[in-house]
VOGU-3710 file (C-alpha; in Angstrom, 3 decimals, decimal comma):
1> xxxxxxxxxx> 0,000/0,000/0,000  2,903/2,354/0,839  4,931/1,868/-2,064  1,555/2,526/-4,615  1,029/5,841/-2,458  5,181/6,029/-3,076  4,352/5,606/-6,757  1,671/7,925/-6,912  3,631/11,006/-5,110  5,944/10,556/-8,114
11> xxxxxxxxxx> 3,711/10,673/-10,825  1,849/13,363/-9,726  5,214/15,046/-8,800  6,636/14,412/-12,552  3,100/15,718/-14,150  3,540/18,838/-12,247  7,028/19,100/-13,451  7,699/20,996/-17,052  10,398/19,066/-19,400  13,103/21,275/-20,290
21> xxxxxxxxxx> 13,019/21,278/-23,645  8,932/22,235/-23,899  10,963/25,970/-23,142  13,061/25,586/-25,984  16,374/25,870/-24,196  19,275/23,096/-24,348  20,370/21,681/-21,194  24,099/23,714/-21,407  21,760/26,821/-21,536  20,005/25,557/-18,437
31> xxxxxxxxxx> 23,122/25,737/-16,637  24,792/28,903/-17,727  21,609/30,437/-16,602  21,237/28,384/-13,138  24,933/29,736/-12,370  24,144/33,154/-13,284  21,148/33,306/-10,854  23,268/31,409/-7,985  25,894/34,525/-8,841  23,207/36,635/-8,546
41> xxxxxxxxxx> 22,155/35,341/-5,321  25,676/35,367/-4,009  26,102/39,073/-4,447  23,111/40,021/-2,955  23,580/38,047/0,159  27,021/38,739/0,605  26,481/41,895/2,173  23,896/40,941/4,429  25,917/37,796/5,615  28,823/40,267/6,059
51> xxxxxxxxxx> 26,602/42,656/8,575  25,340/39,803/10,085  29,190/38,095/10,885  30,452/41,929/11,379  27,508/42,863/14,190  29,160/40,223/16,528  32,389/41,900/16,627  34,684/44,592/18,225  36,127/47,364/16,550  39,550/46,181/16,534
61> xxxxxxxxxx> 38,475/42,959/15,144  35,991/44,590/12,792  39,445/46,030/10,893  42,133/43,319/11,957  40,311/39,805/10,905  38,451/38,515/7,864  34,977/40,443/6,973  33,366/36,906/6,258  34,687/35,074/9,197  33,150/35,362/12,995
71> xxxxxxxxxx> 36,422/36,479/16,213  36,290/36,692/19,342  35,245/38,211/21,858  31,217/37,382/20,579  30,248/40,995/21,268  26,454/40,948/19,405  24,341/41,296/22,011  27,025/44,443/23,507  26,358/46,268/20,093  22,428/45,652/19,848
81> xxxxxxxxxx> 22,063/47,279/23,463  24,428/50,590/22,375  21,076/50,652/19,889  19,275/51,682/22,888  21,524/54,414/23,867  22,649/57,577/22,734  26,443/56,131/22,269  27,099/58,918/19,571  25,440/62,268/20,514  23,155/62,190/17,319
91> xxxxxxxxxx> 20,262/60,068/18,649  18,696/57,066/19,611  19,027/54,150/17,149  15,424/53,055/18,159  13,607/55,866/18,396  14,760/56,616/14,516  13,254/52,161/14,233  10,241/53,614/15,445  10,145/56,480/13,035  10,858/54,719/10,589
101> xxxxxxxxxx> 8,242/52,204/11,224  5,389/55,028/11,746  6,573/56,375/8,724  6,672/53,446/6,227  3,458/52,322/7,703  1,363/54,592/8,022  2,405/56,088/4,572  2,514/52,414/2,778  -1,900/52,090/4,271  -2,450/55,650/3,141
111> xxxxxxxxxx> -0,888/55,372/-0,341  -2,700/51,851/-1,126  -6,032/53,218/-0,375  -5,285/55,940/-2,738  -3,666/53,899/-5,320  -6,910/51,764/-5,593  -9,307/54,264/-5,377  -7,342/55,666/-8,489  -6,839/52,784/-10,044  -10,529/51,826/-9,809
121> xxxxxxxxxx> -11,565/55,196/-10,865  -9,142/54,736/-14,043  -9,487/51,191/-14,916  -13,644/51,400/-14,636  -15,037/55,437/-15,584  -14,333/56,778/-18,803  -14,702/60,867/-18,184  -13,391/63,077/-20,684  -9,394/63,725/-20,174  -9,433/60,282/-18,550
131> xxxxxxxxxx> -6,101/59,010/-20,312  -4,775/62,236/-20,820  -4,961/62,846/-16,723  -3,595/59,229/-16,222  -0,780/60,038/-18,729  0,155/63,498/-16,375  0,019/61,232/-13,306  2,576/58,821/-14,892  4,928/61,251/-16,365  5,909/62,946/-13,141
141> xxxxxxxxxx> 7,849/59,280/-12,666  10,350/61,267/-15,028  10,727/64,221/-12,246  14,071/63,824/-10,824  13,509/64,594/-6,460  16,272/66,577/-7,295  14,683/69,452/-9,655  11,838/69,687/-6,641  13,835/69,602/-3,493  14,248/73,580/-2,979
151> xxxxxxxxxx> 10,203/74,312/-3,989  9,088/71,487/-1,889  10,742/73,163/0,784  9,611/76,613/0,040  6,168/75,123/0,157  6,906/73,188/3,506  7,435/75,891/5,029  5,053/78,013/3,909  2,264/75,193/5,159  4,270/74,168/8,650
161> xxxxxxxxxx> 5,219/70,736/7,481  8,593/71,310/8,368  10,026/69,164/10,917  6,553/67,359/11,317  5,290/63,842/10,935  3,221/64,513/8,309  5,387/65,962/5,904  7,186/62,836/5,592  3,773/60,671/5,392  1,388/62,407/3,467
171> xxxxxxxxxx> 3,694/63,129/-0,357  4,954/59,130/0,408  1,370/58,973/0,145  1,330/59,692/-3,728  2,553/56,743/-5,728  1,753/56,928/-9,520  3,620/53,141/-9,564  0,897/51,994/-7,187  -2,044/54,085/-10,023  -0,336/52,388/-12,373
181> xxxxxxxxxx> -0,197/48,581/-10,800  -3,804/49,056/-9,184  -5,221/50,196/-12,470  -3,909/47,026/-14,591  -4,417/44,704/-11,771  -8,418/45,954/-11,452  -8,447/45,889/-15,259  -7,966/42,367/-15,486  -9,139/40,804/-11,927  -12,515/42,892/-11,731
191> xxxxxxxxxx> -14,993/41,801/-14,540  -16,792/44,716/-15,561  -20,157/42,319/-15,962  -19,645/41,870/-11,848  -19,944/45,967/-10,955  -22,642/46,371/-13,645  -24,947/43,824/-12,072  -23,822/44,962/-8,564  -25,238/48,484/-10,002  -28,183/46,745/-11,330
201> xxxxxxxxxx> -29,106/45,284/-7,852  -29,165/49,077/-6,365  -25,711/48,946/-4,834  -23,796/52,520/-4,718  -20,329/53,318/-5,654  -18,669/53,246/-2,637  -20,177/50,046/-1,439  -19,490/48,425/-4,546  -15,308/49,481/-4,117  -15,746/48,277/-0,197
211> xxxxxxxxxx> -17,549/45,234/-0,883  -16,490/43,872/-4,437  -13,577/45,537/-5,818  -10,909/45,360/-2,299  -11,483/41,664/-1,885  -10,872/41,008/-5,437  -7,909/42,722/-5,482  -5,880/41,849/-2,374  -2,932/40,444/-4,353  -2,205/43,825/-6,202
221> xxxxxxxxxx> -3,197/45,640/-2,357  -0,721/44,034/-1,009  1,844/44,688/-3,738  1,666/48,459/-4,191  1,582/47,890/0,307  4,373/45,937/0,054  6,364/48,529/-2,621  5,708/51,979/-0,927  7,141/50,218/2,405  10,541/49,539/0,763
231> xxxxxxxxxx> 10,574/53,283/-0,886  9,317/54,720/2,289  11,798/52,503/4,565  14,997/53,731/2,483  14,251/56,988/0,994  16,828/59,395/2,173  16,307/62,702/0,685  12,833/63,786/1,613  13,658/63,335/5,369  16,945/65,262/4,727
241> xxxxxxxxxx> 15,394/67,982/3,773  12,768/68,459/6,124  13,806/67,632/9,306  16,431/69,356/11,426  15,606/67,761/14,732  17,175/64,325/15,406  14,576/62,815/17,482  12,467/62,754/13,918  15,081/61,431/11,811  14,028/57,987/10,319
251> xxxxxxxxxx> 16,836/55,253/10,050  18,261/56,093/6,921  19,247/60,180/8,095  20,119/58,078/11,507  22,292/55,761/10,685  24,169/58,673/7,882  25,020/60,905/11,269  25,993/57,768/13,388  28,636/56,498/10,443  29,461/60,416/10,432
261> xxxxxxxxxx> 30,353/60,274/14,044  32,732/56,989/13,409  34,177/58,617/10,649  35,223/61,408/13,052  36,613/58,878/15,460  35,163/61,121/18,263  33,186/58,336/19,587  35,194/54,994/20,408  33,780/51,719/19,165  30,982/53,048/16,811
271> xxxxxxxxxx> 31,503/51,137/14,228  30,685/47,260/15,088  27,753/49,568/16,721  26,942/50,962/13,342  27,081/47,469/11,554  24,527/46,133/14,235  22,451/48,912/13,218  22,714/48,000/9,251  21,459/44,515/10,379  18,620/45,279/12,168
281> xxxxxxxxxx> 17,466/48,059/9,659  17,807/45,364/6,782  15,268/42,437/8,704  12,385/43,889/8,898  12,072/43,989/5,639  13,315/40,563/4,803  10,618/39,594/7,521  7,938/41,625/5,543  8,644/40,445/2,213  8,761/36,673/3,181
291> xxxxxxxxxx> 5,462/37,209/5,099  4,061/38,569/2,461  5,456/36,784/-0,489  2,369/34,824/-1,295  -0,029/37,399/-2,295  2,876/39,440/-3,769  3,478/36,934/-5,895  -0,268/36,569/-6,301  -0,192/39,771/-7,461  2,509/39,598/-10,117
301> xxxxxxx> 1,194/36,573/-12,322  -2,382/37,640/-11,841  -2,415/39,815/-15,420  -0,850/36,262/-16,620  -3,476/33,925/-15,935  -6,220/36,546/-16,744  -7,577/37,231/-19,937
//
């Protein structure tokens, strides 16, 4: 009985698996592409297993033994608790965590609603200057941050957003990549038969997005959620420019003044204390994505398997 379930596992297991040649590629090609990716793979975890061997360290062994290899004294857990002090006289590594986290969350919940609201309102009304408006929306992708740092001050100021929460949230609120994703997702997730006999039946707009539209689309929701996270997580030039006060600084102006105060040397032992930071600033996100990774994925091949 065991070995015919045995037997079965492996048929089904061989059915589910694609022969390499239905893709057209030769088996040599196979390889030179499977040791491109593993290459890939290798330089983007390289850095994060260096942080991660580097956070257990001293300073002197930080700069006197191998980057990829752990020393001793084991001094991890030393350098995660000089997060929760002010060790270089330009803040509190966790109070800028906790910025950083109001920030990227708040602003990633705010900018999804909006994205799908817009995307809805793109993807399912026709209104005269529709495409044109969605065109204008999509072309200020081309706007360097750059060319608008000095009138986005100006007008900062002029509306007290400066040094405030909310001028970091509410422009990380506007995404036109999350218009853009939330329009083609609802374009080819949300039949357009579906909201006309939801109309039919006497239900209203709003009721309609709530009720019909969301649930349909929590794959691409949790994409463009997923997306303004990472951009609001690492941006560093918006909260450069508008705050002054270091107990509003999110992680990436944070951890800039803390390697600026080991570059000084005027603060002894910064540096393992500065790798420890990198680490932690790096997991959440790793955390998030892997969480998450379902739906996003979801979300990607959904315009694939739609027609």
């Amino acid at each position: 009985m065991s070995i015919r379930r045995s037997r079965s596992r492996t048929r089904t297991r061989t059915s589910d698996t694609v022969p390499i040649h239905l893709y057209g590629l030769r088996r040599g090609t196979v390889t030179v592409l499977t040791a491109l990716c593993g290459a890939f793979a290798l330089f983007i975890l390289a850095p994060i297993a260096w942080l991660a061997i580097n956070a257990t360290k001293t300073q002197a062994n930080v700069y006197g033994t191998s980057g990829f290899w752990f020393a001793r004294p084991f001094h991890l857990f030393q350098n995660l608790s000089a997060l929760g002090r002010n060790v270089s006289g330009a803040g509190v590594y966790l109070q800028w965590l906790g910025n950083t986290m109001l920030y990227a969350g708040s602003a990633a919940v705010g900018a999804t609603l909006l994205s799908a609201m817009a995307g809805y309102g793109f993807a399912r009304f026709r209104f005269r200057g529709s495409n044109a408006l969605f065109h204008l929306v999509m072309s200020t992708l081309l706007v360097p941050i750059t060319s608008v740092a000095l009138p986005l001050f100006l007008v900062y100021a002029k509306v007290g957003l400066v040094n405030t929460v909310w001028g970091m949230i509410l422009p990380s609120m506007v995404t036109p990549v999350g218009i853009y994703l939330m329009r083609t997702y609802i374009d080819s997730s949300v039949p357009r038969d579906l909201i006309d006999a939801a109309r039919m039946d006497g239900a209203g707009e709003l009721r309609i997005f709530v009720r019909i539209v969301l649930p349909l689309t929590v794959p691409g929701l949790v994409t463009v959620l997923l997306l303004t996270v990472v951009a609001v997580w690492n941006n560093y030039f918006l909260p450069l420019i508008i705050f002054s006060r270091n107990s509003l600084y999110p992680l990436t102006v944070g951890l800039s003044s803390l390697s600026h105060a080991a570059e000084t040397g005027s603060k002894s032992e910064l540096v393992p204390v500065l790798i420890a930071g990198g680490l932690v600033t790096v997991l959440p996100l790793i955390l998030l994505f892997l969480f998450l990774e379902k739906y996003f994925r979801g979300g990607a091949l959904q315009g694939s398997t739609t027609g």
